[in-house]
BANU-877198 format. One line per field, with one value per residue (C-alpha): residue in one letter; x negated, y negated, z negated; residue number from 1. Coordinates in steps of 0.5 Angstrom, whole numbers, plus 500, padded with zeros to 3 digits. Layout:
<nodes>
r	c(A:...)
px	c(X:...)
py	c(Y:...)
pz	c(Z:...)
k	c(NUM:...)
</nodes>
This chain:
<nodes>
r	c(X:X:X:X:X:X:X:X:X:X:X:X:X:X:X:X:X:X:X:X:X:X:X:X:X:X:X:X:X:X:X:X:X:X:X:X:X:X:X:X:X:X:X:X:X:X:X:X:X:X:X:X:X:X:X:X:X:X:X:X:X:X:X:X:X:X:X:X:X:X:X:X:X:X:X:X:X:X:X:X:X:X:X:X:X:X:X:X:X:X:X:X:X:X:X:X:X:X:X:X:X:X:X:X:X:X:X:X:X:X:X:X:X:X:X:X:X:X:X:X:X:X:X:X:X:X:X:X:X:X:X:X:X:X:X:X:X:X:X:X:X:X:X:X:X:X:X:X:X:X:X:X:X:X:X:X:X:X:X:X:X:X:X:X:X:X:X:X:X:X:X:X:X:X:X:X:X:X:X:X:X:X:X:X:X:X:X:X:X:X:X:X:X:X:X:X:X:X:X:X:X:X:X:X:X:X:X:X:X:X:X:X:X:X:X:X:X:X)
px	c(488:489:494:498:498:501:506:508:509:513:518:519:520:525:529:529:533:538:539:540:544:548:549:551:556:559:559:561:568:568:569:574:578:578:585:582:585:590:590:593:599:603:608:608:614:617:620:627:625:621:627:633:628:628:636:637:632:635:641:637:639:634:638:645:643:642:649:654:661:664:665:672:675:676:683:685:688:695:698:697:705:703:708:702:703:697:695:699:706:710:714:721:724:728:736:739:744:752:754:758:764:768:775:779:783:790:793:794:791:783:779:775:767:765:759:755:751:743:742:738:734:727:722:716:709:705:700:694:689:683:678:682:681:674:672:666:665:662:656:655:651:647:642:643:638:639:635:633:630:627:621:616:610:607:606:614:615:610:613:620:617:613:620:625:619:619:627:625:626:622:621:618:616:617:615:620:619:625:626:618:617:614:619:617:623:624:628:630:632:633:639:644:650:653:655:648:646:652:650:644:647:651:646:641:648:649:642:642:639:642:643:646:647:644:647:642:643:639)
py	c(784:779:775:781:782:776:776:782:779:774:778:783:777:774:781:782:776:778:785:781:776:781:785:778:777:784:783:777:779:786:782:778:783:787:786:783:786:782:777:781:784:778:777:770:765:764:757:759:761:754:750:754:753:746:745:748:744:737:737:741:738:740:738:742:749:746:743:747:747:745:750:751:751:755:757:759:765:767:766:773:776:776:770:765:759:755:749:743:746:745:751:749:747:751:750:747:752:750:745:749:748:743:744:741:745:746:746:752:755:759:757:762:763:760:764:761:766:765:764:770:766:768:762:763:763:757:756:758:753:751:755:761:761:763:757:759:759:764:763:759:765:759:753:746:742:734:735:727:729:733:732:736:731:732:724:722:728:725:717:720:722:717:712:717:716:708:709:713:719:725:730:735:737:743:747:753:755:754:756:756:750:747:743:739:738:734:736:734:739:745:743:750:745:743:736:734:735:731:725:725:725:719:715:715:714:708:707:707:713:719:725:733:738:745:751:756:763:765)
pz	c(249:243:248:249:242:240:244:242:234:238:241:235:231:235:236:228:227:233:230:222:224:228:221:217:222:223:214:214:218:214:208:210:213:206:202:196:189:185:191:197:193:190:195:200:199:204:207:206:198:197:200:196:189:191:191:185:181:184:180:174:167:161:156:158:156:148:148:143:142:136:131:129:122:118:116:109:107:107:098:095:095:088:087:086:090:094:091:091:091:084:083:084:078:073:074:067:062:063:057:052:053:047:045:040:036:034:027:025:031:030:035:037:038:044:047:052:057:057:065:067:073:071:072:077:075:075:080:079:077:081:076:077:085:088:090:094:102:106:110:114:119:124:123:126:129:132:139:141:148:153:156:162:159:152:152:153:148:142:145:143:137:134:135:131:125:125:124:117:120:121:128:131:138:141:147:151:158:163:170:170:167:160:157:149:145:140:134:127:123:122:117:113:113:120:115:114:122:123:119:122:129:128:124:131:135:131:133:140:140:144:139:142:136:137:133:133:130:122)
k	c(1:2:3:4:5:6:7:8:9:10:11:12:13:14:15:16:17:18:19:20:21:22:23:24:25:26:27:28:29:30:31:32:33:34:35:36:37:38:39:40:41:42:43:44:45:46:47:48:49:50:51:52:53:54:55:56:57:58:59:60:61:62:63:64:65:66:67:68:69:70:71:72:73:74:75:76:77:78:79:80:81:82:83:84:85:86:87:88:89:90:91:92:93:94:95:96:97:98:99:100:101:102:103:104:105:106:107:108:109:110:111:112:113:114:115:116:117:118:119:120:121:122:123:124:125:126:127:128:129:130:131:132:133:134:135:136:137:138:139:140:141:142:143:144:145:146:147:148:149:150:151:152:153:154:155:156:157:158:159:160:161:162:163:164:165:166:167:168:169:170:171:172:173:174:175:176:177:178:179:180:181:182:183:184:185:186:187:188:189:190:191:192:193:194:195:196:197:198:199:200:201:202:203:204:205:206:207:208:209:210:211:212:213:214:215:216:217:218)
</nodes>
């Protein structure tokens, strides 16, 4: 009796580890089937999408969408037709009154008054003066920086830095996200006048070190 007892524990034992490694399994393949949330949904590249992002980053250059045209000059005003003339141009000159005439008379004979005529030319203006003209220019509506580099590694960045500052010359690095990418500037500036931002372009040009200005809008 006992005997049979016994086997009877053995065997219920070993079907109940049958029936609950059956359910693991079939878990286990229901979890893996489950579309997880927030993963399943992003879409897959493809090899074809991989191969056209790496064409268009061969040649990709950070440093191009900073560079800026040259601003144009300013041109002066067209003169007031008041009769002011621009600076620098003298009015013309005056012509002189005709000399009067000088006859000898004869003897017996009264020489008549001779009247010389006033010219009737009316004389110009003189030019305005330089205190009377409004010497202030408008303003300018952008700010200037001096960009040094370019760089997808903080350490470069901070390398780049540290060499503008032993020129006597401070810097600053900063972050922007291009085509997916983390890119640290550094910059000198900013600077209101574009005279300022090109002195210190040419100072680090003559330095060796390759300088781009950029004109940001206030």
């Amino acid at each position: 009796m006992t005997f049979f007892q016994r086997g009877g524990f053995a065997l219920g034992l070993i079907v109940g580890l049958l029936v609950g490694l059956a359910l693991a399994i079939g878990v286990a393949l229901y979890v893996t089937k489950v579309p997880v949330p927030f993963v399943n949904k992003v879409p897959q590249r493809t090899a074809e999408q991989d191969a056209a992002e790496t064409e268009r980053n061969k040649n990709w250059d950070p440093n191009a969408p900073l560079a800026t045209k040259p601003v144009a000059p300013i041109k002066p005003p067209p003169p007031a037709a008041s009769g002011v003339l621009p600076p620098g141009i003298a009015p013309a000159p005056m012509p002189a009154p005709p000399a009067a005439a000088t006859t000898t008379p004869k003897p017996g004979v009264t020489a008549a008054p001779v009247v010389t005529a006033k010219p009737t030319t009316t004389p110009l203006p003189p030019a305005a003066t330089p205190a009377s003209r409004s010497t202030k220019p408008g303003a300018d509506p952008f700010t200037y920086f001096v960009q040094v580099g370019a760089y997808g590694k903080a350490e470069d960045a901070e390398q780049q830095r540290a060499r503008i500052g032993l020129m006597g010359m401070a810097a600053k690095v900063s972050e922007r996200e291009q085509s997916g990418r983390t890119m640290y500037r550094v910059r000198l500036g900013p600077y209101d006048r574009k005279e300022d931002a090109d002195a210190i372009q040419e100072r680090l040009s003559g330095s060796g070190v390759e300088a781009a200005l950029v004109r940001v809008e206030r």
